[in-house]
VEXDREN-2710 file (C-alpha; in Angstrom, 1 decimal):
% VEXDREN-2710
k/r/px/py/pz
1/UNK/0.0/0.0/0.0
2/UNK/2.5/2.2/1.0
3/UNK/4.9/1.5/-1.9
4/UNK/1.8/2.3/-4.6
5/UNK/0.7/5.5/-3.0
6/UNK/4.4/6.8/-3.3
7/UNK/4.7/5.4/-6.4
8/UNK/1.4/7.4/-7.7
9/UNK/2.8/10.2/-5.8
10/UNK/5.9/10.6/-7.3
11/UNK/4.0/10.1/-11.2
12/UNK/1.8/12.7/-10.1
13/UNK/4.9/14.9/-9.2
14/UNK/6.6/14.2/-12.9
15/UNK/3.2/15.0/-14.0
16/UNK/3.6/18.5/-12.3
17/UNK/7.0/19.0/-13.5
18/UNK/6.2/17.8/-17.1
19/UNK/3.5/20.3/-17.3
20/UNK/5.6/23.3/-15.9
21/UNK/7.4/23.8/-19.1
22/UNK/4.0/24.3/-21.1
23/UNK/2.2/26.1/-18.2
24/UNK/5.1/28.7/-18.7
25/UNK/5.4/28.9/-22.3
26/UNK/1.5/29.7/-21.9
27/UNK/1.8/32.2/-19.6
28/UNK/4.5/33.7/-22.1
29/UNK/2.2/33.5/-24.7
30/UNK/-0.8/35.5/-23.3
31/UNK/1.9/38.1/-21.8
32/UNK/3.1/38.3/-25.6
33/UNK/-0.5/38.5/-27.0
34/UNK/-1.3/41.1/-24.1
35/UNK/1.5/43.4/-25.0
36/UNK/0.9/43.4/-28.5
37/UNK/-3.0/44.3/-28.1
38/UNK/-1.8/47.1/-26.0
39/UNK/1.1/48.3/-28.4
40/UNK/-1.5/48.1/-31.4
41/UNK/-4.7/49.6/-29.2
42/UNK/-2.3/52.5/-28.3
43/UNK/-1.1/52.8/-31.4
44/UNK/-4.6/52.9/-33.5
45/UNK/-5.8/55.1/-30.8
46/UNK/-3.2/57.4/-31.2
47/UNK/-3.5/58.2/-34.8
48/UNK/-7.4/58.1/-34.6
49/UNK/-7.2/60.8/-31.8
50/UNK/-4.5/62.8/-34.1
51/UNK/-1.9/64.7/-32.5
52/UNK/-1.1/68.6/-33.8
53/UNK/2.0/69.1/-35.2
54/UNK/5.2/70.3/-33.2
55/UNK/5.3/72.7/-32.0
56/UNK/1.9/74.1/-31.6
57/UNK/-0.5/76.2/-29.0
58/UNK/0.7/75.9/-25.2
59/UNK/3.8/74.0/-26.2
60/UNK/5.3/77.3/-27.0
61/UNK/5.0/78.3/-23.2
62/UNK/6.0/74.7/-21.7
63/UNK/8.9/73.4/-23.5
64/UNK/10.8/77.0/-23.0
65/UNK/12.2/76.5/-20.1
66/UNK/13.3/72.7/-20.4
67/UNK/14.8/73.6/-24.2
68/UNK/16.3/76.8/-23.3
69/UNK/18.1/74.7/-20.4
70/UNK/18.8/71.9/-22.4
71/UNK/20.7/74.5/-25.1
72/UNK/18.2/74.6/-27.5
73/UNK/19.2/77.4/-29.7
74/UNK/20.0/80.4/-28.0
75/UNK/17.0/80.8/-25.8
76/UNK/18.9/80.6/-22.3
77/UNK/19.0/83.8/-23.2
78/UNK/15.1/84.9/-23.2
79/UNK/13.4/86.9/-20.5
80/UNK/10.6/84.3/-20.2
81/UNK/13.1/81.5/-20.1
82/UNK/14.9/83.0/-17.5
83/UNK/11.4/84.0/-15.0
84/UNK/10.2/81.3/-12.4
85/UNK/9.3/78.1/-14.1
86/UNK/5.6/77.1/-13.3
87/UNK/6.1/73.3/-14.2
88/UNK/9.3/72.4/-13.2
89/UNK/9.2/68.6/-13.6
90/UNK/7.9/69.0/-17.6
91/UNK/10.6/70.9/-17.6
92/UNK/13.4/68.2/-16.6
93/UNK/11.9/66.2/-18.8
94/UNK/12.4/68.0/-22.2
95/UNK/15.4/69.6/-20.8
96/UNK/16.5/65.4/-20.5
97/UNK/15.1/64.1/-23.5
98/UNK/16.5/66.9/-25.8
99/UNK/19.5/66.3/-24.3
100/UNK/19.5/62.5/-24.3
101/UNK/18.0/62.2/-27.9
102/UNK/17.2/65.4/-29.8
103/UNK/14.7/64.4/-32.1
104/UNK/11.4/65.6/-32.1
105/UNK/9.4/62.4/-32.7
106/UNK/10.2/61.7/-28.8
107/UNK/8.0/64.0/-28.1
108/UNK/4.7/62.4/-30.3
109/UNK/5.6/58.8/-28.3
110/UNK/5.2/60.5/-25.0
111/UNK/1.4/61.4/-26.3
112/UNK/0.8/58.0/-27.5
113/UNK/2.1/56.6/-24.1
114/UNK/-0.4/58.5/-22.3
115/UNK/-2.6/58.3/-24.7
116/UNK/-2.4/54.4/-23.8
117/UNK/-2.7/55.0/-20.7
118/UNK/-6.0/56.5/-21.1
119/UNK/-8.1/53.9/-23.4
120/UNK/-6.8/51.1/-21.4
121/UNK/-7.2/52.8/-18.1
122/UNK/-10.7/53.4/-19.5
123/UNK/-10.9/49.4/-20.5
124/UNK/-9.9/48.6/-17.3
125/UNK/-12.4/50.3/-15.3
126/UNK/-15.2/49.2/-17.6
127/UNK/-14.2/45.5/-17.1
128/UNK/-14.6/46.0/-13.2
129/UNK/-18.2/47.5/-13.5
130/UNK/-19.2/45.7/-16.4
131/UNK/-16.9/42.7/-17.1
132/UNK/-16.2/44.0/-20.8
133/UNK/-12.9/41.8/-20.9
134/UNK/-14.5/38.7/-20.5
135/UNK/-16.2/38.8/-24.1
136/UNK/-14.3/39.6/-27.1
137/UNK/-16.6/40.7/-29.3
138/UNK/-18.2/43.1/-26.0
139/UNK/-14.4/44.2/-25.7
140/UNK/-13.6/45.1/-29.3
141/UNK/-17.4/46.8/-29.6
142/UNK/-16.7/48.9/-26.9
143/UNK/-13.4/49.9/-28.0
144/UNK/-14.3/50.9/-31.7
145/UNK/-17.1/53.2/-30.0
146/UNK/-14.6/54.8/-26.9
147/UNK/-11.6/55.5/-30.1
148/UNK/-14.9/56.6/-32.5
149/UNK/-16.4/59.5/-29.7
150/UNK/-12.1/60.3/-28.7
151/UNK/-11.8/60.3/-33.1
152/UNK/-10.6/63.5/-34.4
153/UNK/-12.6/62.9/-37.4
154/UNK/-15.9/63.2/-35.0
155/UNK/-14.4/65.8/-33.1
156/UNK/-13.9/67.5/-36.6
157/UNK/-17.1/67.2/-37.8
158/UNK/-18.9/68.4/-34.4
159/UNK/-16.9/71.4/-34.9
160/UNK/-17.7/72.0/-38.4
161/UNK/-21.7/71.4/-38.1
162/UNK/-22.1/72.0/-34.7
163/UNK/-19.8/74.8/-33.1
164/UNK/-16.5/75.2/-31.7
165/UNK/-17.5/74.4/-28.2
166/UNK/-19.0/71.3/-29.5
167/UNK/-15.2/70.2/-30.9
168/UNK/-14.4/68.3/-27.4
169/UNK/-17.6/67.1/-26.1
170/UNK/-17.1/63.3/-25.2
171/UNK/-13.3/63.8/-23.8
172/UNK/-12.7/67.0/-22.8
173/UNK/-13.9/69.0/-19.9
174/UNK/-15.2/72.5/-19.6
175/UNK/-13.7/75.8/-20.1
176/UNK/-11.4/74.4/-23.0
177/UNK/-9.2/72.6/-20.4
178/UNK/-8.8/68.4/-21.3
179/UNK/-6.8/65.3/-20.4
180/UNK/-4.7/64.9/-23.8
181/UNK/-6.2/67.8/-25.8
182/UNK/-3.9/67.6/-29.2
183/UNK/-0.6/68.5/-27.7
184/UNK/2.2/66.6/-25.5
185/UNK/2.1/69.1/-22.7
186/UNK/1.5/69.0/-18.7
187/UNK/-2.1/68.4/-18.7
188/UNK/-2.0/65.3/-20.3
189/UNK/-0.5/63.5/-17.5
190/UNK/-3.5/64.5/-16.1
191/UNK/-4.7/60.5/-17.4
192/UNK/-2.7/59.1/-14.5
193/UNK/-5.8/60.8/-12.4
194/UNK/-7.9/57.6/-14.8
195/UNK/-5.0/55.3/-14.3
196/UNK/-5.3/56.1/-10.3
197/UNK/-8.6/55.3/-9.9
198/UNK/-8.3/52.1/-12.3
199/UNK/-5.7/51.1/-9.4
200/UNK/-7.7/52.4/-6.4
201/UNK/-10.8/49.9/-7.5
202/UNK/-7.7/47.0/-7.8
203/UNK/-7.5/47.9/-4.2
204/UNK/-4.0/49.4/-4.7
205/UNK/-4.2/52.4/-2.6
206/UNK/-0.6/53.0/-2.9
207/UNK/0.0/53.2/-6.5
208/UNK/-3.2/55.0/-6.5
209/UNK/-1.8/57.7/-4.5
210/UNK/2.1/57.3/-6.4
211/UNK/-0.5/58.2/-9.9
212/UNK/-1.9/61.3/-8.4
213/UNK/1.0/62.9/-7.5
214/UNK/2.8/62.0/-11.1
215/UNK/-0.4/63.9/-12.2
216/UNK/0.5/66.7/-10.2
217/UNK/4.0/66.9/-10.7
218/UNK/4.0/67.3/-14.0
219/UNK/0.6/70.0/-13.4
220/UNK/-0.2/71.4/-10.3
221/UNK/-3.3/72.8/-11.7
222/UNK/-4.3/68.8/-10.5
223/UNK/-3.6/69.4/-6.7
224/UNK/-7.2/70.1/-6.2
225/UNK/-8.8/66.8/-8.2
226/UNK/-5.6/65.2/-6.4
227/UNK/-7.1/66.1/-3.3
228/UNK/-10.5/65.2/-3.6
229/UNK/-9.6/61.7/-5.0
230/UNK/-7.0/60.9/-1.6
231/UNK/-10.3/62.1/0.6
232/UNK/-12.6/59.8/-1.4
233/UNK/-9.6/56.6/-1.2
234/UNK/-9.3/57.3/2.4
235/UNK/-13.1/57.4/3.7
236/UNK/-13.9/54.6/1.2
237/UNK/-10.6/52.2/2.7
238/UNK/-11.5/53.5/6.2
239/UNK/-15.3/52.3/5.5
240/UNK/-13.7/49.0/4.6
241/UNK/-11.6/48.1/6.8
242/UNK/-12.9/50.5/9.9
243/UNK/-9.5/51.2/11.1
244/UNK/-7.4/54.0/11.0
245/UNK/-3.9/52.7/9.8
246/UNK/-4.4/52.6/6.0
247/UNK/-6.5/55.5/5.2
248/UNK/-4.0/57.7/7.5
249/UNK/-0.8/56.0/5.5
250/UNK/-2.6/56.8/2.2
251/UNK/-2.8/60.2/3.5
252/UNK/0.5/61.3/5.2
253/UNK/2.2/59.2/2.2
254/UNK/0.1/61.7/-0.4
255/UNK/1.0/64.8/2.1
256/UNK/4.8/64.0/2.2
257/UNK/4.4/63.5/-1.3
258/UNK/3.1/66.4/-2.4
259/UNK/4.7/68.7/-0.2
260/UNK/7.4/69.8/-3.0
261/UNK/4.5/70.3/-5.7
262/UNK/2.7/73.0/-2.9
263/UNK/6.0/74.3/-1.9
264/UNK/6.9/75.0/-5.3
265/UNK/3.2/76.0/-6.4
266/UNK/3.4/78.7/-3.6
267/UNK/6.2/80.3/-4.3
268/UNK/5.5/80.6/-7.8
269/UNK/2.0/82.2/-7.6
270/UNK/2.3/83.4/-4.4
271/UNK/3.0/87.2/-3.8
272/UNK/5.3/90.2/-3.6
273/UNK/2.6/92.2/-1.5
274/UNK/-1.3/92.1/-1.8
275/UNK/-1.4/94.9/-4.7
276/UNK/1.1/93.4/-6.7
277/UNK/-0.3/89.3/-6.7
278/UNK/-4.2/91.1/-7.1
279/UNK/-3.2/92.7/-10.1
280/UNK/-1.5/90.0/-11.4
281/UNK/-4.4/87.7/-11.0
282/UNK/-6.5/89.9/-12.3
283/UNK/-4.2/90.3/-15.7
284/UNK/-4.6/86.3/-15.9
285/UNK/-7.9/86.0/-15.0
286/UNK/-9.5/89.1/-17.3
287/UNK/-7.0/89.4/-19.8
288/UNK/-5.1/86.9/-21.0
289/UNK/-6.9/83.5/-20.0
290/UNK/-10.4/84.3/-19.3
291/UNK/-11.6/81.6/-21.4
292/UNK/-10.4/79.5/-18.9
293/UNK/-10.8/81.3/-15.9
294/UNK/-14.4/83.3/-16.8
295/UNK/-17.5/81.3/-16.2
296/UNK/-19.4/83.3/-18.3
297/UNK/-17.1/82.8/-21.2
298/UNK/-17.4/79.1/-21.3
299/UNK/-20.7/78.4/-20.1
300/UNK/-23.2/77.6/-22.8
301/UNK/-25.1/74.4/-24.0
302/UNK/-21.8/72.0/-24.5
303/UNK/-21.7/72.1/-21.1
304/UNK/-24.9/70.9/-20.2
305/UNK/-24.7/68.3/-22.3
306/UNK/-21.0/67.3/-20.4
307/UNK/-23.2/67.3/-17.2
308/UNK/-25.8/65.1/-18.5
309/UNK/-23.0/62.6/-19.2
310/UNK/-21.6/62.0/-15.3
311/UNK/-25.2/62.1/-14.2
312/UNK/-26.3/59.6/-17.0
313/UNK/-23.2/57.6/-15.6
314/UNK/-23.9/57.8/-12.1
315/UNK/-27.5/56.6/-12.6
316/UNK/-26.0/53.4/-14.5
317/UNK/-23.6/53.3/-11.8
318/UNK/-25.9/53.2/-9.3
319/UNK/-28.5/50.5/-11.0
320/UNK/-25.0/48.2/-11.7
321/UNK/-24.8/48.3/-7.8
322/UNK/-27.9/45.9/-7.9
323/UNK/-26.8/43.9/-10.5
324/UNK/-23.4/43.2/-8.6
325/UNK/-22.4/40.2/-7.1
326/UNK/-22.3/40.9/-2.6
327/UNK/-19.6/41.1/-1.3
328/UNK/-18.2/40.1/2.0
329/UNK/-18.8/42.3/4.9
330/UNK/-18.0/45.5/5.1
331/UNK/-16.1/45.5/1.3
332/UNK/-18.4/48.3/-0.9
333/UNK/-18.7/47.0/-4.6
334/UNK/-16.9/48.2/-7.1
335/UNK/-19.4/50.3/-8.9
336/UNK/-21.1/51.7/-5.6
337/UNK/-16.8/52.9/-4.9
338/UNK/-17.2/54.6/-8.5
339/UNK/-20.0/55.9/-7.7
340/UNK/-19.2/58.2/-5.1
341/UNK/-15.2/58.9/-7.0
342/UNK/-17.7/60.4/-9.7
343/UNK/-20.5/62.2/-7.8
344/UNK/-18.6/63.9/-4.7
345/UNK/-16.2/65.3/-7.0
346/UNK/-18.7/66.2/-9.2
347/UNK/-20.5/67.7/-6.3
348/UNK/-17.5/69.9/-5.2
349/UNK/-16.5/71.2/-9.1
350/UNK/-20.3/72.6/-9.3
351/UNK/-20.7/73.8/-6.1
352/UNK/-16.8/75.7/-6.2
353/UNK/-18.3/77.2/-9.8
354/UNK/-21.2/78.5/-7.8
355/UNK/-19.3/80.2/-5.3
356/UNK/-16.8/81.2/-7.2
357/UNK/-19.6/83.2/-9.6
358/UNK/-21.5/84.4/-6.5
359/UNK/-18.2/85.8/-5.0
360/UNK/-16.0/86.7/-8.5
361/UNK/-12.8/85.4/-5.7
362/UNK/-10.1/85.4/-8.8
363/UNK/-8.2/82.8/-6.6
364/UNK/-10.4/80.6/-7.1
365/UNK/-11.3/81.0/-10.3
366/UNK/-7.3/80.6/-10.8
367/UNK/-8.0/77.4/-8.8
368/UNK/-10.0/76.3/-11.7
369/UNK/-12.6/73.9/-9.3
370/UNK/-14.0/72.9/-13.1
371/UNK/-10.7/71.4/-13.9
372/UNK/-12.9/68.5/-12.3
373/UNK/-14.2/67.9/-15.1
374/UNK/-11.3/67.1/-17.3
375/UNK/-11.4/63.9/-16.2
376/UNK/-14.9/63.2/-15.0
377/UNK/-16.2/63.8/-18.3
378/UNK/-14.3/61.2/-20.2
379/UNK/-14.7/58.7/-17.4
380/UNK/-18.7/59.1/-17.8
381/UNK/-18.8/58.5/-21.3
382/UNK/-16.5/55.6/-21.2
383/UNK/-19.0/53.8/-18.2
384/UNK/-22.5/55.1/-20.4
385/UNK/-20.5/53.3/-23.9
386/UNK/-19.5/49.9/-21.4
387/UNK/-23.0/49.8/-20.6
388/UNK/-24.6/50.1/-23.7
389/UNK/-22.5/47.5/-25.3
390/UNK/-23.1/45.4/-22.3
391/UNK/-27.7/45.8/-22.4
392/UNK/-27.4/45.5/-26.5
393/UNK/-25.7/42.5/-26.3
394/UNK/-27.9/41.2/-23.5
395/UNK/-31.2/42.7/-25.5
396/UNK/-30.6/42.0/-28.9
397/UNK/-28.3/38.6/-28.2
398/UNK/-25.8/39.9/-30.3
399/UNK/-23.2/37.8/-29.1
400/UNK/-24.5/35.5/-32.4
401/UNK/-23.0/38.2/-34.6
402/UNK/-19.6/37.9/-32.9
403/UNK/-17.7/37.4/-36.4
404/UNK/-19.1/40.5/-38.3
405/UNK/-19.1/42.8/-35.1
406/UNK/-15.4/41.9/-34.7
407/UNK/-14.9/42.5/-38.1
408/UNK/-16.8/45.6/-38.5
409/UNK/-15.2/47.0/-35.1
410/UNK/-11.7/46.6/-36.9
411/UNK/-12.5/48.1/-40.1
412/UNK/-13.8/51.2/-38.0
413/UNK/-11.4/51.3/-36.2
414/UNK/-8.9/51.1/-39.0
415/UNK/-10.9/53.7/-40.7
416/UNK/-10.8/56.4/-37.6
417/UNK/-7.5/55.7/-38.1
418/UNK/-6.8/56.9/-41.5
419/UNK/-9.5/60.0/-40.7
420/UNK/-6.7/60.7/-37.8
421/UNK/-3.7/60.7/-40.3
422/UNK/-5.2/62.6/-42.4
423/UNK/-6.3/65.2/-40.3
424/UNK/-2.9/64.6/-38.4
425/UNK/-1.4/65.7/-41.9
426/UNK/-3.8/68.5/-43.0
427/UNK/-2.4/70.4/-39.0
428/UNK/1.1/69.6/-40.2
429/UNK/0.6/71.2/-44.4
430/UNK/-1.7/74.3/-42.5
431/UNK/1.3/75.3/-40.5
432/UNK/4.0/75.2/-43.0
433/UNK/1.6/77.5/-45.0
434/UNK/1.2/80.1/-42.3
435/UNK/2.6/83.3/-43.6
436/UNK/5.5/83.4/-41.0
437/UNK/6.8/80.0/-41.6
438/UNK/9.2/82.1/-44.5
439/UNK/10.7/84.7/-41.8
440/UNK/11.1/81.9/-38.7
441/UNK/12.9/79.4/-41.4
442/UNK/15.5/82.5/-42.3
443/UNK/16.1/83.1/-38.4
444/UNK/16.3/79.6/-37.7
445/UNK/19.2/79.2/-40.0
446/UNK/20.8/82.9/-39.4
447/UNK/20.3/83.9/-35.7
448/UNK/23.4/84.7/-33.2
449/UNK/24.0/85.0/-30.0
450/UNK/22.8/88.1/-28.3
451/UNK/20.2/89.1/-30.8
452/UNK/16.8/89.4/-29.3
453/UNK/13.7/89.7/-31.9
454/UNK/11.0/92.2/-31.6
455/UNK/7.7/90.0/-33.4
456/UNK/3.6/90.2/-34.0
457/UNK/2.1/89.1/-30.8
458/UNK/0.2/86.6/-32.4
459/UNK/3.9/84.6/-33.8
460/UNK/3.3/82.3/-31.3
461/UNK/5.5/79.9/-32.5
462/UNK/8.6/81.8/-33.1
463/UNK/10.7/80.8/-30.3
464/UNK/10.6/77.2/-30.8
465/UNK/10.7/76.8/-34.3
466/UNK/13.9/79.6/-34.6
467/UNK/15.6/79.3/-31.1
468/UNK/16.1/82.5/-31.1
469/UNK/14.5/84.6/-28.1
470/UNK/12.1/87.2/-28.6
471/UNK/11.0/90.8/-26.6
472/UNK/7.4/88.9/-25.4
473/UNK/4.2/87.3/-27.3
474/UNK/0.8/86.9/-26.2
475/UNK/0.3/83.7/-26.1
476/UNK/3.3/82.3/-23.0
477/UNK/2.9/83.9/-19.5
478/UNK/5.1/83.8/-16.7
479/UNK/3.3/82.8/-13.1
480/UNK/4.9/84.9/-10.4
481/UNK/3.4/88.1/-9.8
482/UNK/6.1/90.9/-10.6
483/UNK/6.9/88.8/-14.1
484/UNK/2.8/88.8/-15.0
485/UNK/3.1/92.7/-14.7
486/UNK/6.2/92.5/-16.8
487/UNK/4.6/90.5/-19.3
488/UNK/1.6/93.1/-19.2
489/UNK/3.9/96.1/-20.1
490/UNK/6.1/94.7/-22.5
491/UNK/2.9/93.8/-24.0
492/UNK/1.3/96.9/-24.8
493/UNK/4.3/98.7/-25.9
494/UNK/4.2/95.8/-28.6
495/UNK/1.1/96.4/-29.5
496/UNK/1.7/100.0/-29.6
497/UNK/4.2/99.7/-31.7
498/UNK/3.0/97.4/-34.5
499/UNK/-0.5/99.4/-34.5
500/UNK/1.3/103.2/-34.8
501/UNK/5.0/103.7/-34.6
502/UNK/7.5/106.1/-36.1
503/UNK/11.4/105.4/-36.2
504/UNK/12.5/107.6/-33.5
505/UNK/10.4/105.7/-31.4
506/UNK/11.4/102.2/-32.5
507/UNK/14.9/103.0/-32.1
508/UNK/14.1/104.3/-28.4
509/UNK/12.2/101.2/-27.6
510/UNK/15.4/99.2/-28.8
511/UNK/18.0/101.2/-26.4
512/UNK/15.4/101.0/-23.5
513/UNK/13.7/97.4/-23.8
514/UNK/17.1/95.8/-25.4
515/UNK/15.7/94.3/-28.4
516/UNK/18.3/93.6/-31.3
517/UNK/15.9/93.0/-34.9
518/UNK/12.4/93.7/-35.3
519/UNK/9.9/91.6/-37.4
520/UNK/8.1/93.9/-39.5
521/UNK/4.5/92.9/-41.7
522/UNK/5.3/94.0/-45.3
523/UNK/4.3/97.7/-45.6
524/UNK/4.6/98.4/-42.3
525/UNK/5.8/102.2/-42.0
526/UNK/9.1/101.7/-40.0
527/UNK/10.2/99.3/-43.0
528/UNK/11.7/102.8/-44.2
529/UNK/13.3/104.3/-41.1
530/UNK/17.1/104.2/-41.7
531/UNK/18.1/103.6/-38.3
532/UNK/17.3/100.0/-39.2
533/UNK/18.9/97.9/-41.6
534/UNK/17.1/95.2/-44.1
535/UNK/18.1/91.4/-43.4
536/UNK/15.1/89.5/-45.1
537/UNK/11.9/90.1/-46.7
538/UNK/9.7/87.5/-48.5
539/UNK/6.2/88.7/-49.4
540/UNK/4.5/88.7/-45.8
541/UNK/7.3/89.8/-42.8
542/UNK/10.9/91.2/-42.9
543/UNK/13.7/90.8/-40.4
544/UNK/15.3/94.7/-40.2
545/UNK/18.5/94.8/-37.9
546/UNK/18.3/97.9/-35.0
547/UNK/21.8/100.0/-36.2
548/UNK/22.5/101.5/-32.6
549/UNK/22.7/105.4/-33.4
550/UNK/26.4/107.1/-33.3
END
């Protein structure tokens, strides 16, 4: 007896060890097949969304500081380089990937990381409320209709039919602020807010917390959605587990954490004195961003419909909590956890608005409490798309159409694809044919050190695409208060100048502001004045050299 049952034993122990070289290989396998679904998701994704081309809109103000440290040009040597640098960490990161490997593409990967990080953040969260993974068919539906609303080719034709405001309206928050927007920039780390919660619901509070203050590293405009989400981990993990340990670990660990992103926050918007700081916020709140900062110059009908989408989610939220399994004691399910990430934060944005309309407090409007919904917005449409494909397979039984909804979810996406590269391409042809690309291609290849250029306010992209620095342009801002004032002056004595100026005047605003050339519009009356000498002209903008009078 004893001599079979070891005998059986020890077959049954071969048996194990004969079937640990397949069990491995399989695991290999699905890790290989995992990988590539999430190189080619990202990938398709990417090009559907389409990114703009380099370098475009708020690039201009974040990559200054990291190029101009990183030698880029000569623009260590501009005045807005050289003021207090708002996003410090964005920063190091251009300033070490220009260094490291100076070619641009870099910079389109980093979107398509994040970019990833998004859709299958998204995916991740819509398998734990609705168990979208465990169908392929259900998993490829909801895909092709998450990549179709993000699609720049819907995003195109909202705009074009529907209105500007209409442009963003399944991904993007309010106010024109977004996760990815079209740009690698510091708000599109904001995803790693998506990626948090994704980890939070995985009960894994710590990397939770480790994503939110990536997030607000790279943008401390986050700090406050950062906030809200550690409240909302610790009450939920202290409901859980009714002790005091975790939730108080998550916290101090997000405190300690965070304590360089407020330190450095404060000291670059806080103040000189109280005149100074309230008439910089003022300048940023009124002038130069008050489509971000103005409620009534974002609210409109967009953003009802934005609304409509986190409250349609937390009603399907809230039915999916009857539908779920129970849990052991005191565990919450996973939707009825979602369900209050989306509505107290949802709660607080509105509310903040409100106040902040009733008061007109410009530090909290520069707070921007409807930042909130930069995330909440896209998070609600991905949980109202899981459930849709999840009650129309259910309804309709379409899981007997798996083949030709498979198939028809790859063509589409294949086909918002191709929309993406082509609108990807159209950006990139549109801004070689601005008028200034002529002007910026004969500094590029011409500047020196120690010239500074005098251009149009609206040449937003001169400094990157020359690397030479400029006098100021509209559309980059410094932060701390005393530079915001700076920025205002040298401002309207460039608009001053380009609207009426004679030569005796442009030569005093060279000796005084230290300006070295001038970009001049073709026809423009100082294109005359012989204290300046002609360098280029094509058939839009000159470059005219100050001659320093005798």
């Amino acid at each position: 007896m004893r001599e079979g049952r070891r005998l059986i034993l020890e077959d049954q122990r071969l048996a194990v060890k004969g079937h640990q070289p397949e069990q491995r290989s399989a695991k290999s396998r699905v890790l290989i097949r995992n990988l590539v679904f999430i190189v080619v998701g990202t990938t398709l994704f990417t090009l559907a969304y389409a990114q703009a081309p380099l370098y475009t809109s708020n690039q201009n103000q974040y990559f200054l500081h990291g190029f101009a440290k990183a030698g880029f040009g000569y623009l260590n040597e501009d005045w807005l380089a050289n003021t207090l640098d708002p996003t410090p960490v964005f920063s190091k990161l251009i300033e070490f990937s220009w260094r490291v490997l100076p070619w641009e593409p870099v910079f389109y990967l980093y979107f398509a990381i994040l970019a990833g990080i998004l859709l299958f953040s998204l995916l991740g969260i819509a398998h734990l409320i609705w168990g979208i993974k465990n169908s392929r068919p259900q998993k490829w539906l909801y895909l092709t209709i998450l990549i179709g609303l993000f699609s720049a080719g819907l995003r195109y034709l909202s705009a074009r039919f529907i209105g500007l405001a209409w442009e963003f309206t399944f991904d993007g928050g309010v106010a024109g602020q977004r996760l990815l927007g079209t740009v690698f920039q510091p708000s599109t780390f904001g995803v790693f807010l998506i990626l948090s919660i994704y980890l939070f619901l995985r009960k894994k509070g710590g990397w939770a917390v480790v994503c939110l203050l990536v997030a607000t590293s790279f943008h401390p405009t986050y700090l406050l959605s950062a906030a809200i989400l550690t409240t909302l981990y610790m009450g939920i993990t202290f409901w859980e587990t009714k002790k005091l340990r975790i939730p108080l670990a998550l916290g101090l660990g997000a405190l300690i954490g965070v304590s360089p992103i407020l330190w450095n926050t404060l000291t670059t918007f806080g103040g000189s004195d109280k005149l100074v700081s309230a008439q910089a916020r003022n300048i940023l709140v009124t002038f130069r961003i008050p489509h971000h900062a103005v409620v009534a110059e974002w609210l409109d009908v967009a953003v009802l419909f934005k609304l409509i989408f986190v409250g349609l989610a937390l009603v399907v939220l809230y039915s999916a909590q009857k539908q779920e399994p129970a849990t052991p004691a005191n565990t919450l399910r996973v939707s009825t956890k979602l369900f209050h990430i989306i509505l107290w934060p949802a709660v607080m944005a509105i509310a903040l608005t409100i106040v902040q309309v009733l008061t007109q407090n410009v530090v909290l409007a520069l707070l921007f409490p409807w930042r909130l919904s930069t995330w909440l917005v896209p998070l609600s449409v991905s949980l109202i798309s899981g459930w849709l494909v999840c009650w129309s397979f259910e309804r309709y039984q379409l899981g007997r159409y798996s083949g030709w909804i498979m198939a028809l979810s790859g063509v589409s996406i294949l086909i918002f694809s191709g929309v993406g590269i082509s609108k990807s391409v159209i950006s990139y042809q549109q801004k070689q044919a601005l008028n200034e690309q002529g002007v910026m291609r004969y500094v590029e290849a011409n500047k020196q050190p120690g010239e500074t250029y005098l251009i149009p306010l609206k040449m937003q992209d001169f400094r990157l695409e020359t690397g030479a620095p400029v006098y100021i342009e509209f559309k980059s801002i410094p932060y701390k208060d005393v530079d915001v004032l700076e920025w205002r002056r040298r401002v309207n004595l460039a608009r001053k100048f380009y609207e009426r100026t004679r030569c005796k005047k442009l030569i005093e605003l060279a000796e005084t502001e230290g300006f070295t050339h001038v970009i001049l519009p073709v026809g423009h009356e100082t294109t005359e004045c012989k204290q300046t000498e002609f360098v280029f002209q094509d058939e839009f903008y000159g470059v005219y050299k100050i001659i320093a009078p005798e």
